[in-house]
C-alpha positions as CSV (number, residue, x, y, z in Angstrom):
1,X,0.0,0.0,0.0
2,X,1.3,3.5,-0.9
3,X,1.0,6.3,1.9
4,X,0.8,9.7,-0.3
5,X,-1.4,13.1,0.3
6,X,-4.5,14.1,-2.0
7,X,-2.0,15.6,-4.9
8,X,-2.8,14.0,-8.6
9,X,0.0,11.4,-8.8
10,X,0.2,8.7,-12.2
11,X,-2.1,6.4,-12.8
12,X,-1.7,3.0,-10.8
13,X,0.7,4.5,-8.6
14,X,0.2,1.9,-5.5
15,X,-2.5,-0.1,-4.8
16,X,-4.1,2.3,-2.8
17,X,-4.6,6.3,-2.4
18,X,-4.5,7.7,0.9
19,X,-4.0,10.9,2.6
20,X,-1.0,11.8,3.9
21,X,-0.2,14.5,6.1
22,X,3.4,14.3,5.6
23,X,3.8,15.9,2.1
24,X,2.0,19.1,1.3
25,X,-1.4,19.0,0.1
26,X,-1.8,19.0,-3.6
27,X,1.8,19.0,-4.0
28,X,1.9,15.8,-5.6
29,X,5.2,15.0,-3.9
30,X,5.7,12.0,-1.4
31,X,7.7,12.7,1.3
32,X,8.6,10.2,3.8
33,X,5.8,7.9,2.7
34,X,6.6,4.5,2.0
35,X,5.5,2.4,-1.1
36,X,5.1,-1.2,-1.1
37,X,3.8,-1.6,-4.5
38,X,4.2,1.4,-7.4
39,X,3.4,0.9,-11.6
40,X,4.0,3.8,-13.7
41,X,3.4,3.8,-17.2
42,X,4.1,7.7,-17.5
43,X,7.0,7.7,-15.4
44,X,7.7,9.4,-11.9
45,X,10.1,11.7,-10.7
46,X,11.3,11.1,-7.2
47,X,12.5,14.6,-5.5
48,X,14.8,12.7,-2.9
49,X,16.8,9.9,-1.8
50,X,15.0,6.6,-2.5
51,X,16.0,3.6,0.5
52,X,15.3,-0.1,-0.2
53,X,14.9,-2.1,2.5
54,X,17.2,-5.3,2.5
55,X,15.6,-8.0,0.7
56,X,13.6,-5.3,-1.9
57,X,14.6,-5.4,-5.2
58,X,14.6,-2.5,-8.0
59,X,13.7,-4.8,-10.9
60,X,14.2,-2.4,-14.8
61,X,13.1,-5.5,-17.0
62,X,14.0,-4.7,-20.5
63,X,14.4,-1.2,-19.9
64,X,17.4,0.8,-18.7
65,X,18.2,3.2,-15.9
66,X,19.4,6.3,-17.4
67,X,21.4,8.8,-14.6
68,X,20.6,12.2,-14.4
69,X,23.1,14.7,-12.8
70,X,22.1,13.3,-9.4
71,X,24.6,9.9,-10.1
72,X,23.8,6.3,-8.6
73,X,25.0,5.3,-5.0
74,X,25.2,2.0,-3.9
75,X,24.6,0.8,-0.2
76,X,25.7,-2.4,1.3
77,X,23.7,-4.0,-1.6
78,X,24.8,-4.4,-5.2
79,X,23.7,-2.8,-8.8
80,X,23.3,-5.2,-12.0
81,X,22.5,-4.4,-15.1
82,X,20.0,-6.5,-16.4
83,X,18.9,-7.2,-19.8
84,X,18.8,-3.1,-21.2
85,X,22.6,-2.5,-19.7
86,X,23.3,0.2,-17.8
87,X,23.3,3.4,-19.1
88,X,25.5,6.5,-17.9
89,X,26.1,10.0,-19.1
90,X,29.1,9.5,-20.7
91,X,31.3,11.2,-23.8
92,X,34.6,8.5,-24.0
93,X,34.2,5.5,-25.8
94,X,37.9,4.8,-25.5
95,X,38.4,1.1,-23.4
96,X,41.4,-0.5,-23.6
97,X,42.3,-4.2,-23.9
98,X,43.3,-5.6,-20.6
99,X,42.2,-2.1,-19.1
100,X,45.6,-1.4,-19.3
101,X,46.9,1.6,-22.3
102,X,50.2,1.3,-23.6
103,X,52.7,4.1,-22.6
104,X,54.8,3.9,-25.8
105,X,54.9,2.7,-29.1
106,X,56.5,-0.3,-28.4
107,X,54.8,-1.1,-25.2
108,X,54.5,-4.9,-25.0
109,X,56.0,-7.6,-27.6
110,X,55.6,-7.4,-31.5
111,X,53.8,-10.1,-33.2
112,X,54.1,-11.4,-37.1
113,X,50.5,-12.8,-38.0
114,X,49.7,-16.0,-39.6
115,X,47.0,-16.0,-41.8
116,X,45.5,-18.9,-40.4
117,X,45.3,-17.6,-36.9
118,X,42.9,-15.6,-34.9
119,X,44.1,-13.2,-32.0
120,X,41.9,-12.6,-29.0
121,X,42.3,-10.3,-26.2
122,X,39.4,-9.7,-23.4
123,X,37.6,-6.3,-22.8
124,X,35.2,-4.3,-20.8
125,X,33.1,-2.3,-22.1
126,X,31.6,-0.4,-18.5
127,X,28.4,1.3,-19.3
128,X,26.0,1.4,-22.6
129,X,27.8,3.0,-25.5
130,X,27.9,3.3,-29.1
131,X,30.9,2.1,-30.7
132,X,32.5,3.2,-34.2
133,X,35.4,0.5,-34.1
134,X,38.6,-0.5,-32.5
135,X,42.3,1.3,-32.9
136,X,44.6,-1.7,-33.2
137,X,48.0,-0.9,-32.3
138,X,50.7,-1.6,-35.2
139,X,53.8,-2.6,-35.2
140,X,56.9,-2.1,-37.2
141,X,55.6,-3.6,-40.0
142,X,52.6,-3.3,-42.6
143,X,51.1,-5.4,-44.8
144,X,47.8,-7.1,-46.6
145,X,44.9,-7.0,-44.8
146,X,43.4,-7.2,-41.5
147,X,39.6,-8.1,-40.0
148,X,38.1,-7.6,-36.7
149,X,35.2,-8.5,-35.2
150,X,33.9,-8.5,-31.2
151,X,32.7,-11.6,-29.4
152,X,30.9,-11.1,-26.5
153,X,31.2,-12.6,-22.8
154,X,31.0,-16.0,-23.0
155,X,33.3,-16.0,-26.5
156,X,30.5,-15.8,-29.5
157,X,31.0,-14.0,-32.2
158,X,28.9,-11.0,-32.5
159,X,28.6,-10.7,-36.2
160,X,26.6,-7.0,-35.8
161,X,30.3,-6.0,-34.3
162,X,32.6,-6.8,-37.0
163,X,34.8,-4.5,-39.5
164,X,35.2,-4.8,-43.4
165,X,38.7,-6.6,-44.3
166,X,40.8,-3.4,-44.3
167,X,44.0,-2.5,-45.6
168,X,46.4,-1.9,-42.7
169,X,48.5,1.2,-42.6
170,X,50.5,2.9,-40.3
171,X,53.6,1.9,-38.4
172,X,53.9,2.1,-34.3
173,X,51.0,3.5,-34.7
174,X,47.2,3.3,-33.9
175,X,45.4,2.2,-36.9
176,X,41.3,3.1,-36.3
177,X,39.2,0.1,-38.3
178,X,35.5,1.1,-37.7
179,X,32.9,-1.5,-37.8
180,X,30.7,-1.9,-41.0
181,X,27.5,-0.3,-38.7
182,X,28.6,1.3,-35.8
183,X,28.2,-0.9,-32.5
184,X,25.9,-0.2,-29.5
185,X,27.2,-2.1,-26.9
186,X,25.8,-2.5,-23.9
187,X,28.5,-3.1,-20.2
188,X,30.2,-5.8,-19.9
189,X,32.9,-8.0,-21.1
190,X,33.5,-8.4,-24.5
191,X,36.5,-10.1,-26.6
192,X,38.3,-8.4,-29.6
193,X,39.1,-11.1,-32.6
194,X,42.0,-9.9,-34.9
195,X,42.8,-11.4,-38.2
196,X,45.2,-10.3,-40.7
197,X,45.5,-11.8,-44.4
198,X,49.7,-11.1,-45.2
199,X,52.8,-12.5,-43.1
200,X,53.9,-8.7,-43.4
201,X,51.4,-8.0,-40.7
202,X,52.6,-7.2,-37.5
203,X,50.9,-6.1,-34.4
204,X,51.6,-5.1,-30.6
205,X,50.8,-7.8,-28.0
206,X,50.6,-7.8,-24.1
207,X,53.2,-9.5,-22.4
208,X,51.4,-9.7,-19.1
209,X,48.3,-9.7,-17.8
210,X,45.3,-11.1,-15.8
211,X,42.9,-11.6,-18.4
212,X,42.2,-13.4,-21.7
213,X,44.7,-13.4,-24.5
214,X,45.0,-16.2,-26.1
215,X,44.8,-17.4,-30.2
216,X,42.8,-19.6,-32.5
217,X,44.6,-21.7,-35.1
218,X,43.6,-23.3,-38.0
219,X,41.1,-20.6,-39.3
220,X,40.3,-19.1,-42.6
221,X,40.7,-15.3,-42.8
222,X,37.7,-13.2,-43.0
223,X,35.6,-16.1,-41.0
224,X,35.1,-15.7,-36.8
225,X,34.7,-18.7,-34.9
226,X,33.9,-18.8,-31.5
227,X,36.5,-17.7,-28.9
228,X,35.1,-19.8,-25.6
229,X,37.6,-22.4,-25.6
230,X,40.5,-19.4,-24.8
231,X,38.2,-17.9,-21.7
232,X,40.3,-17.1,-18.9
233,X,43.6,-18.1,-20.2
234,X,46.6,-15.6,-20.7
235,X,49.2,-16.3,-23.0
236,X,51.9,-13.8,-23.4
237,X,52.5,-11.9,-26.8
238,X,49.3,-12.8,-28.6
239,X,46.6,-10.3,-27.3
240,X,46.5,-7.3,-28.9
241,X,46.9,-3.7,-27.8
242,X,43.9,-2.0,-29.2
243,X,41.3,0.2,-27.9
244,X,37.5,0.7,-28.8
245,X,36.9,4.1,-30.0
């Protein structure tokens, strides 16, 4: 039952309407009232601070929760996105492999590609975003073609995630491959899959790390496989150093 004064408040807001004599009359604010059942199909604006007892649950469904200026914080309890993501002001769409950025040019260990090979690193993506591509890091040497596609967490490929085979270019350098549609990607983790069409490739690789890296042989370029069978392996100089952008 929902304690509220006379004010107009949405439709089906509690199953019950009562006076209250702790919010203003007519106001249509609540107070210190407390609601044990509330549907909304217009929406409601809350003034202040909203307290969940231990045991209740804030259940979105497929929607999203979408932060004003006013932020999130979390008690002794825990947030999870559910099926909509999480979404959060945000301008960056810059996430790094590993969570870890490269301080130079020749941060890590260079790798020469095989064409028959697919290199994985793991990445988090932290809140809802839309994503043009990712900035592979190059190596000292160019050549042919490379592809790239995302997988997400448990290491399918997502094929609405994937880049057109694109001439690489650009020594120690970032090279920015976008995706054929750009992505939007909703938190969590995902796994970059990099494939690359001419022995002349070479790419930047992490020599250490707590995460996913690992490579699938055996492959044909330009077709993604599934990446589960590398989850939660590291395997130094094979994941590579590239960013989402």
């Amino acid at each position: 039952m929902a304690t509220q004064n006379s004010a107009s408040l949405p439709t089906n807001f509690g199953s019950n309407v009562e006076t209250s004599t702790t919010g203003p009359s007519g106001s249509g604010n609540l107070r210190t009232d407390t609601i044990s059942e509330a549907t909304s199909g217009a929406g409601v604006t809350f003034k202040h601070d909203i307290v969940l007892d231990p045991g209740v649950d804030l259940t979105l469904g497929t929607g999203i929760l979408t932060l004003g200026s006013g932020g999130i914080v979390g008690g002794s309890g825990a947030l999870t996105a559910g099926a909509g993501g999480l979404a959060i002001p945000s301008t960056s769409t810059v996430f790094h492999s590993g969570g870890v950025a490269p301080t130079t040019t020749t941060t890590g260990t260079e790798l020469v590609a095989v064409t028959t090979e697919s290199y994985v690193v793991e990445m988090l993506i932290p809140y809802n975003c839309t994503i043009t591509g990712i900035a592979v890091l190059n190596a000292t040497a160019v050549a042919g073609n490379i592809q790239i596609s995302l997988a997400d967490s448990t290491g399918a490929i997502i094929t609405a995630a994937q880049t057109a085979s694109t001439a690489a270019s650009g020594t120690a350098a970032y090279q920015q491959v976008p995706f054929a549609v750009a992505y939007a990607a909703k938190a969590g983790k995902y796994f970059v899959v990099l494939q690359a069409n001419n022995t002349g490739y070479k790419v930047r690789t992490h020599v250490l790390g707590n995460f996913t890296a690992g490579k699938l042989t055996g492959g044909t370029y330009g077709t993604f496989t599934t990446v589960a069978s590398l989850l939660g392996t590291f395997v130094t100089g094979l994941g590579p150093i590239c960013d989402t952008y």
